[in-house]
C-alpha positions in Angstrom: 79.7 81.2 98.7 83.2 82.5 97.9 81.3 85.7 96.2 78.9 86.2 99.2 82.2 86.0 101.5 84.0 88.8 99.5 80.8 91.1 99.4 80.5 91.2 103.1 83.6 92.3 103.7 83.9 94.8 100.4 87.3 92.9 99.7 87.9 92.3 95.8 89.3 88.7 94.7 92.5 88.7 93.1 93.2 85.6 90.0 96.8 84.6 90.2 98.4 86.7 87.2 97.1 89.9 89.6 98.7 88.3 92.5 101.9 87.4 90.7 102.3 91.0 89.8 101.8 92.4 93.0 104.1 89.9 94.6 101.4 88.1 96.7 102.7 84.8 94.4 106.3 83.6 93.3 106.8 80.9 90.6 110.1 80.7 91.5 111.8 80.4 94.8 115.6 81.2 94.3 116.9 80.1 97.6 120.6 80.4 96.4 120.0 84.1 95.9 118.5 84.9 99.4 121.8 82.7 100.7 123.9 84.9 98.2 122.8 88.0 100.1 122.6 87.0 103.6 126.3 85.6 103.0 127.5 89.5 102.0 125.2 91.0 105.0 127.3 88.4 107.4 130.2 89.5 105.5 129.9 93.3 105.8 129.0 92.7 109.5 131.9 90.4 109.9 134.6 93.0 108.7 132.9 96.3 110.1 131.5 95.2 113.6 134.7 96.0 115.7 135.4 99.3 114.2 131.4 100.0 115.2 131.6 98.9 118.5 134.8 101.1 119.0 132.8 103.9 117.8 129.7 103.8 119.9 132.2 102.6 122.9 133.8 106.2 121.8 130.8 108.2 121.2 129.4 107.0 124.9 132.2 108.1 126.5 132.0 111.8 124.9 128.4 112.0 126.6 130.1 111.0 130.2 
């Protein structure tokens, strides 16, 4: 059935080593990492984002 299903629609069936190296499957979930990064993004955001709302506040009033 699963064959007859994938020749109809000329898609190819992947086995999980194939998906693992394209990405389609993770082992390993490393939430503390994704934290990590959205922690340095709030950060970065946190320490820049009144010198770039000066900036656009500045460049709008150029184009008045």
């Amino acid at each position: 059935m699963e064959e007859k299903r994938f020749c109809d629609t000329a898609l190819e069936g992947l086995n999980s080593s194939e998906l693992y190296i394209c990405g389609g499957v993770a082992a390993e979930f490393d939430l503390g990492g994704i934290i990590a990064i959205i922690r340095k993004v709030i950060d970065f955001l946190d320490d820049y984002i009144p010198q770039l709302l000066k900036g656009f506040k500045d460049g709008f009033g150029l184009l008045k």
